[in-house]
C-alpha positions as a printed Julia matrix, in Angstrom:
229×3 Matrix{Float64}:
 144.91   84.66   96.59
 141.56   84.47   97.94
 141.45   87.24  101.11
 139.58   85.27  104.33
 139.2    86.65  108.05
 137.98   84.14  110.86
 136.17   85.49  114.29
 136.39   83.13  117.07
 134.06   83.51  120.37
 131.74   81.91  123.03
 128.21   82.62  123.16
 128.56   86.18  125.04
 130.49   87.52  121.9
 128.16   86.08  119.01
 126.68   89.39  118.53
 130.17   91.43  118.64
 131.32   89.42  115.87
 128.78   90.61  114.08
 128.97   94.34  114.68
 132.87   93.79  113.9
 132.68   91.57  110.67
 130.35   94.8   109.51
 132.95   97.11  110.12
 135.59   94.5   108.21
 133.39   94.13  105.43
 132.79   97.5   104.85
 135.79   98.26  104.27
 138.3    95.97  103.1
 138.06   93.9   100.23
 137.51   90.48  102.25
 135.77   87.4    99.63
 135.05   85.21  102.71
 134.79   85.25  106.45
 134.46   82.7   109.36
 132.69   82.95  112.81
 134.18   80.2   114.79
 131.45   79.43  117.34
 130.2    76.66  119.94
 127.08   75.76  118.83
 125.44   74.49  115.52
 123.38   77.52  114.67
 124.41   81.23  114.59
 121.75   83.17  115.9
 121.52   86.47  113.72
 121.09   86.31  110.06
 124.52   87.1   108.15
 125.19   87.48  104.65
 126.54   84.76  102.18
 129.93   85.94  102.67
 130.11   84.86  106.24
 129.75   81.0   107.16
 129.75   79.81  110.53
 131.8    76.74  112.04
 130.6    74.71  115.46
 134.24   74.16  116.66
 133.37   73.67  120.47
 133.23   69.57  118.66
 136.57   69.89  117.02
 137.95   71.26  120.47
 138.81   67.84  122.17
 140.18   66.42  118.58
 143.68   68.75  120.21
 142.65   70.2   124.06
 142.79   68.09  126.62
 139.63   69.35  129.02
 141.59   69.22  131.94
 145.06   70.88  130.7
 146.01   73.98  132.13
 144.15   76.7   130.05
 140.75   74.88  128.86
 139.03   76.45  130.98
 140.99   79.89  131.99
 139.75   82.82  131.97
 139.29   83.2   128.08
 137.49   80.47  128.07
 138.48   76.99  125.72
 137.31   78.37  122.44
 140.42   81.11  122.81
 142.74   77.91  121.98
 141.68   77.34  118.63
 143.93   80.42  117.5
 146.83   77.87  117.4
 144.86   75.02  115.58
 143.37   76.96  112.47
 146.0    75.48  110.2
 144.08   72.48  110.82
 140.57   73.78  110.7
 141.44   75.56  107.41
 143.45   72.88  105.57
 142.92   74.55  102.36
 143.81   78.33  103.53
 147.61   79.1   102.92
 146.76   82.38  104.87
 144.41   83.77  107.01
 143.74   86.89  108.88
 142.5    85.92  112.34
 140.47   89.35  114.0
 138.81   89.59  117.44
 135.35   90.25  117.89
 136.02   93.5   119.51
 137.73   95.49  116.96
 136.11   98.01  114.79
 137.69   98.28  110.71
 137.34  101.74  109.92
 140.03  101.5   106.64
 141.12   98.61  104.46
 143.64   96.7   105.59
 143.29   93.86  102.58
 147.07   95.24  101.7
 148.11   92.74  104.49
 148.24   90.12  102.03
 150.76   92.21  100.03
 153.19   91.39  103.14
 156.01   88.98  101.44
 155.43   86.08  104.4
 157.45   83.27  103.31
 160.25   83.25  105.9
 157.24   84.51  108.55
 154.73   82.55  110.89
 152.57   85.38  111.31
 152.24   89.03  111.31
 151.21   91.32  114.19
 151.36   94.04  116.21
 153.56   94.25  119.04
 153.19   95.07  122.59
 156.13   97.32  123.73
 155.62   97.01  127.19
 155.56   93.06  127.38
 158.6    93.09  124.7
 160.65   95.04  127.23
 159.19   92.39  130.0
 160.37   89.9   128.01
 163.65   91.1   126.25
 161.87   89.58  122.85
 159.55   90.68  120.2
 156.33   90.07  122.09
 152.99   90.99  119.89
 149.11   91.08  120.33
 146.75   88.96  118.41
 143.9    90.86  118.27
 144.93   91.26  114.32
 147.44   88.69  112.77
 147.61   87.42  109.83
 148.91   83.65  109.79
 150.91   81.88  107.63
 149.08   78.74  107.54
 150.99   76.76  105.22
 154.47   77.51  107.25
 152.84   76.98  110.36
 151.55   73.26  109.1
 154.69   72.23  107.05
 156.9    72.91  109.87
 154.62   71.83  112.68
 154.69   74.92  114.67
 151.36   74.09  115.17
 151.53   71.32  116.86
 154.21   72.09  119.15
 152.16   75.26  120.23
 149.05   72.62  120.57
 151.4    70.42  122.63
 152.45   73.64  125.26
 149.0    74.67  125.84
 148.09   70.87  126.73
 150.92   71.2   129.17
 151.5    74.72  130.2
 149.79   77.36  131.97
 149.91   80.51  130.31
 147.98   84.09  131.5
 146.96   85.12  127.74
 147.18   81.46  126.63
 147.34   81.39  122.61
 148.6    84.54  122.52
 151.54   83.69  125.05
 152.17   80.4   122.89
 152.56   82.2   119.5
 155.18   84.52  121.16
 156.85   81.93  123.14
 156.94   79.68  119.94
 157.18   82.02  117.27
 160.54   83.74  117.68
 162.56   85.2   114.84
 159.68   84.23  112.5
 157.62   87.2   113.19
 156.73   89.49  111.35
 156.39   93.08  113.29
 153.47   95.31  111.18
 152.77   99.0   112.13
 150.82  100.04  115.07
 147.62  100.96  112.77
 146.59   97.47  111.9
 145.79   96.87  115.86
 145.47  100.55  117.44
 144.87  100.01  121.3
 146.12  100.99  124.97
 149.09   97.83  124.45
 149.74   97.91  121.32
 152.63  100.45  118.96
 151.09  103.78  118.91
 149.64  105.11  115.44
 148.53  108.46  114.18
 145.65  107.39  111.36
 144.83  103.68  112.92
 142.59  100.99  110.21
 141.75   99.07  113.32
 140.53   99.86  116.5
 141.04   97.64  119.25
 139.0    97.87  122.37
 141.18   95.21  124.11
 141.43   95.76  128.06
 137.92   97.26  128.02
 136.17   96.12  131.1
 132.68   94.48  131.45
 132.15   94.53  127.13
 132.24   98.57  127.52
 132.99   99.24  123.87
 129.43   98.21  123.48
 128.66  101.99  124.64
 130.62  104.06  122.5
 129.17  105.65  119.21
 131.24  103.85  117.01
 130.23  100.45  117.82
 126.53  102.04  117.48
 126.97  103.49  114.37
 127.86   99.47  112.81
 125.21   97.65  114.93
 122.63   99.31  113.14
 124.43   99.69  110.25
 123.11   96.71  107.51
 124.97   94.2   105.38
């Protein structure tokens, strides 16, 4: 099974994809990635491996512009997390990554994960589970089950609450609202950050909660944006 990661962010995060999708590349054993943008052209120069994808058009084929969380916070291009069954009718699986996370081990063993009775697979939040008496995970790292989330519509009834409902992490929120019993729960070291299940030796660092882009300052992030393809 071909391994495939998609990055999905406005123009402010074009060049943190890029920093990231270094990291990933580097080291896991990833044949193709996606930067999900909203414009035509990418403006830095990326390898063969990566292809980008204007979906800013596709947007309106699912999002109303004026339902509830087109234009929150996280701006509209944050919904397509629910839709990539669609974009990527010929994916059974994909790992979706955001563009502030930094790979520092391979992680292609996520496609070892037996997913057939499973929407998705994440990381979960313990402090929102316990809010919510439920399994509630973050997406910063899941990998999807695209083929279960398109033969059983799951889909399209998250596409359908986020036309209609209001939610404070909106994609995220649907998937855990939606997604019940049909998650599957991976260790904290897939998605290592200040929300998510603690781990000792994490593959993935996630800067999530970082104010004004700050992760842009550590040593890290340094070392891959001037690190080349």
């Amino acid at each position: 099974m071909e391994k495939v990661a998609v990055y999905f962010g406005s123009r402010n995060l074009y060049g943190d994809m890029l920093v990231s999708s270094k990291s990933l590349l580097k080291n896991t054993k990833i044949e193709k990635v996606y930067f999900l943008i909203e414009d035509d052209e990418y403006p830095y120069q990326v390898p063969d491996t990566i292809e980008t994808i204007n979906v800013g058009k596709m947007i309106p084929q699912w999002f109303r512009s004026d339902g509830p969380n087109y234009k929150s916070g996280w701006t509209y291009i944050g919904l397509i997390r629910v839709a990539l069954s669609k974009v990527f009718p010929q994916y059974d699986k994909i790992l979706t990554i955001d563009c502030d996370t930094i790979t520092v081990q391979d992680i292609s063993d996520l496609w070892d994960i037996p997913l057939d009775d499973y929407w998705f697979a994440a990381v979960k939040e313990p402090t929102l589970s316990m809010t919510t008496q439920s399994l509630y995970v973050n997406a910063g790292v899941m990998l999807l089950n695209l083929k279960k989330l398109r033969e059983e519509h799951k889909d399209d009834e998250m596409i359908e609450l986020l036309n209609t409902r209001h939610y404070t992490f909106v994609a995220q929120d649907a998937l855990n609202a939606l997604c019940q019993g049909g998650i599957y729960e991976l260790p904290g070291d897939y998605n290592e950050s200040r929300y998510t299940t603690k781990a000792s030796n994490p593959r993935v660092h996630h800067f999530a909660g970082s104010q004004n882009f700050s992760w842009r300052n550590l040593s890290i992030w340094y070392e891959y944006k001037e690190m080349e393809f």
